[in-house]
N, C-alpha and C positions, 0 to 999 in steps of 0.2 A: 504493500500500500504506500508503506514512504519514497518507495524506488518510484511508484507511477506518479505520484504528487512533483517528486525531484523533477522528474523527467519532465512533466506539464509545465513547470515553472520557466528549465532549461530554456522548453521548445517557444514560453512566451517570452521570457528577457532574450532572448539571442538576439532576435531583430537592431533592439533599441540599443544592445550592447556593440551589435557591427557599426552602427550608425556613429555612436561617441568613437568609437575604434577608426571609423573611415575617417570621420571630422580633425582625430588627430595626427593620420599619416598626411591629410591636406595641409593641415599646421606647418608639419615639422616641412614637409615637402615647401613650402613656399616660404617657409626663412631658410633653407638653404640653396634655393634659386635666388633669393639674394644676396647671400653672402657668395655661392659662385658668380654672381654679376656685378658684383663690387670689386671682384678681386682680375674683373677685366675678361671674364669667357665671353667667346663670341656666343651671339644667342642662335643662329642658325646649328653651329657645330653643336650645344648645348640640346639643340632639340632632334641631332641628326644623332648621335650618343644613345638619346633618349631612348628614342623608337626603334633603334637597333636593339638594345637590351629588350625590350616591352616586347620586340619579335619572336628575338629568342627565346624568353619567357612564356609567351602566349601559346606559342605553336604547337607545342607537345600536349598543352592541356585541349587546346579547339580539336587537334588530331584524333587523340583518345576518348573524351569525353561524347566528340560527334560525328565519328566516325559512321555509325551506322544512319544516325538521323541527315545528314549534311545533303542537301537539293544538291541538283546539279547547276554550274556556275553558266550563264547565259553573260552576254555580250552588256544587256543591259545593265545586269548585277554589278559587272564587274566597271561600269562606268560610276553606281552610284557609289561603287567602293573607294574609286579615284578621287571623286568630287568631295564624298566625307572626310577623305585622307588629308588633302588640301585644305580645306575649308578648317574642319578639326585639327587635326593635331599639330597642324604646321604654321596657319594663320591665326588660329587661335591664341596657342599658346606664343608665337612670336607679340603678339599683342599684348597677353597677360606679363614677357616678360619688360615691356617696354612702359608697360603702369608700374610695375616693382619699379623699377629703374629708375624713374622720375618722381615717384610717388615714395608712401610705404609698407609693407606689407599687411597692417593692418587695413589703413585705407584699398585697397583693392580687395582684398577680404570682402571688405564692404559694399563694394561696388558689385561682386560676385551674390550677394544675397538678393539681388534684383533683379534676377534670372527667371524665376517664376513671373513676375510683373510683365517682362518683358517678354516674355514667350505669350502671356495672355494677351498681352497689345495687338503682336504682328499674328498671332491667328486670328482675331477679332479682324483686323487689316484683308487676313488672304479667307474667311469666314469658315476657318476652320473649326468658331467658337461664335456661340449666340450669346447674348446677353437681354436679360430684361432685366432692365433699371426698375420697375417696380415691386422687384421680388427682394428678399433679403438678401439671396447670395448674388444677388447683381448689385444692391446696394453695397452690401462688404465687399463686393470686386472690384467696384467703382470708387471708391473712399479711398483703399489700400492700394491702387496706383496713383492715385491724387498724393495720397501720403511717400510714396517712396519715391514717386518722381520729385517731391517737395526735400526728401531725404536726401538724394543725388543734386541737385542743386545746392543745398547746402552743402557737402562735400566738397562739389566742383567751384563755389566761387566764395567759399568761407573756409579760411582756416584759423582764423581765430586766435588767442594766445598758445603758448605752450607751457601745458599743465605738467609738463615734466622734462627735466633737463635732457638736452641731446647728450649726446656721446661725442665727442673730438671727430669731425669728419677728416677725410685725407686734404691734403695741402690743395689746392686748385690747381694748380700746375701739374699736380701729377694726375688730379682724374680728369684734366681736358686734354691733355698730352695721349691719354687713354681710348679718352670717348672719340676725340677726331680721326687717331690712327684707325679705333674701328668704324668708326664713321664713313672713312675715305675706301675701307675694303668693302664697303655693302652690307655689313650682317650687324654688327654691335651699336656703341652709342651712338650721340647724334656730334658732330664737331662742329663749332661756331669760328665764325674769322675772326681773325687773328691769335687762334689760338686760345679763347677766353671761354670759362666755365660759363654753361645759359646761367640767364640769369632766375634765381628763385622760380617767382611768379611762372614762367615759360616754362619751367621742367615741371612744376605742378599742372600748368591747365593741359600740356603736350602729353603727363602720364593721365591726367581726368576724360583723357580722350581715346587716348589707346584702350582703355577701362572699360568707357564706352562702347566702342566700336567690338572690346570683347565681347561684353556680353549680348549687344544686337546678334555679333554672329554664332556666338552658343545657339540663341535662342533658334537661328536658322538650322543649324548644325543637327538640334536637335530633330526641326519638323522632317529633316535628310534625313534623319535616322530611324524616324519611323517610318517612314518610306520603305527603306530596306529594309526595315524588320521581319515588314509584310509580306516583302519581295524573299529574304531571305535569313527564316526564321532562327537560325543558328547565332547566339550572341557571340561565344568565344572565336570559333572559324571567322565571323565579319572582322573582329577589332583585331585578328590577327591578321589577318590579309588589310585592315585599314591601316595599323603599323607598321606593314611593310610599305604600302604606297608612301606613308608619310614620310619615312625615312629615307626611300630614294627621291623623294621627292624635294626634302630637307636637305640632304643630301646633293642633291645636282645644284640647288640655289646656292648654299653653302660654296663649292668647287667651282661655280661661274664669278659669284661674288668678293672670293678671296685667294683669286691666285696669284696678287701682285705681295699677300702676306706669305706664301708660300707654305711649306708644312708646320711650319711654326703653331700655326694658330688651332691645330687639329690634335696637336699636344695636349694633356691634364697634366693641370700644373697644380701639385698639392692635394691634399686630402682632403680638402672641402670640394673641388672641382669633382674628384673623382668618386667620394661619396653620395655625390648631387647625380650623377650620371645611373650609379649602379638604383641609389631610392628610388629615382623617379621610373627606373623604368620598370624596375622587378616588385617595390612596393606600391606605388602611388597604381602604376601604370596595369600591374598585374593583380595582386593582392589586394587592394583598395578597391578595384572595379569588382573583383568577385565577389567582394563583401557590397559594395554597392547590387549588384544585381541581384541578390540573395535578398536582400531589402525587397528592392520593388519587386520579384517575385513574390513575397510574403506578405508584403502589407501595403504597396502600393506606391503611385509618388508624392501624392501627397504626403503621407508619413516621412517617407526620405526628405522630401523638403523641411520639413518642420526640424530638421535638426542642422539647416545647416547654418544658423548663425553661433552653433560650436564652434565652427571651425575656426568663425572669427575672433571668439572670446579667445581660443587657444592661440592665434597668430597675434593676439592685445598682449598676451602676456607672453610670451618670444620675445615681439618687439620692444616692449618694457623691459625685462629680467635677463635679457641675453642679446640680443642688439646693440641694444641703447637707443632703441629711436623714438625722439620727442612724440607726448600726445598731446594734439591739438586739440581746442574746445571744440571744433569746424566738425573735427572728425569724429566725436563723442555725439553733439545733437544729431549729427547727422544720419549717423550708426542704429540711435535709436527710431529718427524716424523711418528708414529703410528697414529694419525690423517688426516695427509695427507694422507698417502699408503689406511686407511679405507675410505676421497674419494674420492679418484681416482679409487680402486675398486668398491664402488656403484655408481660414476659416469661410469664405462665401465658396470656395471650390465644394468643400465637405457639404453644408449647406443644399448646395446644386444636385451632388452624389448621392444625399439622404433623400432626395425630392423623387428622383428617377427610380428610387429605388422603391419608396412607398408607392410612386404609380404605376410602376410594373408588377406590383403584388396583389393585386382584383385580377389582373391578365393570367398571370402565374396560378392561380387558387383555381381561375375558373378552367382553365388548361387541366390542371390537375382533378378535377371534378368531372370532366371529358373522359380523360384517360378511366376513370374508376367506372363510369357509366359501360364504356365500351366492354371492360372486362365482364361486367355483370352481366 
């Protein structure tokens, strides 16, 4: 009896226990893409690394796992696979590391919980998603992007004092000497004339935009991926063949963009570069997504959503306790209004889901009253 109770308990905390678990290889994963972008990797090679490990990671488990179940790969399949590949893992995350970059990691955190909001926008946009404004979960839908678009505005044009002291940043000379050389080869920072660090303000609004631009294209990324899903119901086989495209795809921009730096730059230099390479690809990129999908198998995504401003609390306190990087008031209001508008839109999604569910159940009973008739 105690073994089946244990067991029951297991089978219900797993979910919520993968979720704090995923929230925190996202943590640790995004202070240590800054501390390898601080220390000058190019972000192309960085994400050509990436998806190389993620490959050889993924492939034996898509092989074994879906071997029997795996469709046969058509022409079109293998186009949506190219397009995810690019889109996802290569402009995305180029994107997400150009917000670290300019920004901080908590503030993109931040800007990453707006992901829901904005997947709700651009399907309402392409009417992937109906809304009636006089029901309640239209009303919480409509409130909760008002509120986190109001959140992202604050982020992006308030930063406010600094509630806790920076850390000594590097000399300016050495990180624009940095940013131009990578600047001049195509892949890394951005270099200003005359050799001068941007100023403040410019590296803030130029990472509140890369941030931006990330999460519009998540939100696309993701309606591409249901797409395929439909097309080709295999999760592990898809993101292993999407990690191969990424990475020869990462790959070839990489070797067009920097071969006036030579092999120089295709080098790991140090043990933060090199343990940035091996996490993201074998944890963040392997193990984090299995645990993620094990979620929305289970409980869905809403539930997965609702945990992800974990990940931010855990990247607040990195950035504080191990960083050293200043918190802004800007980035505190702003944090919370982005949290709230995120949920009160999954509270009006649930809402939505309670609704379809109560008026499919007279259809469901009377279906089932059918079936016991015929028997009879």
């Amino acid at each position: 009896m105690m073994w089946m109770l244990s067991a029951g308990c297991v089978e219900r905390w797993t979910p919520a226990a993968s979720m704090v678990a995923t929230n925190v290889v996202i943590a640790v994963m995004t202070a240590l893409i800054k501390q390898a972008l601080s220390q000058g990797m190019n972000r192309l090679v960085l994400i050509t690394f990436r998806q190389m490990v993620a490959t050889v990671f993924l492939a034996p488990i898509a092989y074994f796992k879906e071997r029997e179940t795996r469709p046969k790969l058509t022409a079109e399949i293998f186009l949506y696979m190219f397009l995810s590949g690019i889109l996802g893992p290569v402009l995305l995350q180029y994107t997400l590391f150009v917000g670290l970059e300019f920004t901080t990691a908590t503030f993109a955190a931040t800007f990453s919980n707006m992901l829901p909001v904005v997947t709700f926008l651009i399907s309402l946009v392409f009417r992937f998603e109906s809304l009636d404004v006089k029901s309640r979960s239209g009303s919480g839908k409509i409130t909760g992007t008002l509120v986190s678009l109001g959140g992202a505005m604050v982020l992006t044009f308030y930063r406010g004092s600094a509630l806790t002291p920076a850390h000594t940043p590097p000399s300016p000379s050495s990180s624009s000497s940095s940013s131009s050389s990578s600047a001049s080869s195509g892949g890394g920072g951005h270099g200003h004339a005359g050799g001068q660090a941007a100023p403040e303000e410019h590296r803030w609004a130029l990472g509140s935009a890369a941030m931006l631009a990330n999460v519009v294209g998540f939100a696309l990324w993701m309606l591409l991926q249901k797409r395929l899903t439909g097309k080709y119901p295999v999760v592990y086989s898809a993101t292993a063949f999407m990690s191969l495209f990424s990475f020869l795809q990462a790959g070839a921009l990489a070797l067009s963009t920097q071969r006036s730096s030579g092999i120089s730059v295709w080098a790991l230099k140090g043990t933060i570069q090199i343990t940035t390479v091996v996490y993201c690809g074998v944890v963040a990129s392997g193990i984090g997504y299995l645990m993620l999908t094990y979620c929305l198998e289970k409980r869905g995504p809403v539930f997965t959503a609702a945990f992800s401003p974990l990940s931010q609390i855990f990247v607040a306190a990195i950035d504080l306790f191990i960083l050293h990087e200043p918190l802004y008031l800007g980035s505190v209001l702003g944090s919370v209004l982005v949290i709230l508008g995120l949920y009160l839109v999954l509270w009006g999604k649930g809402e939505e889901a309670a609704a379809i569910a109560d008026a499919a159940k007279p259809v469901q009973q009377a279906a089932g009253v059918e079936q016991q008739q015929e028997k009879v």
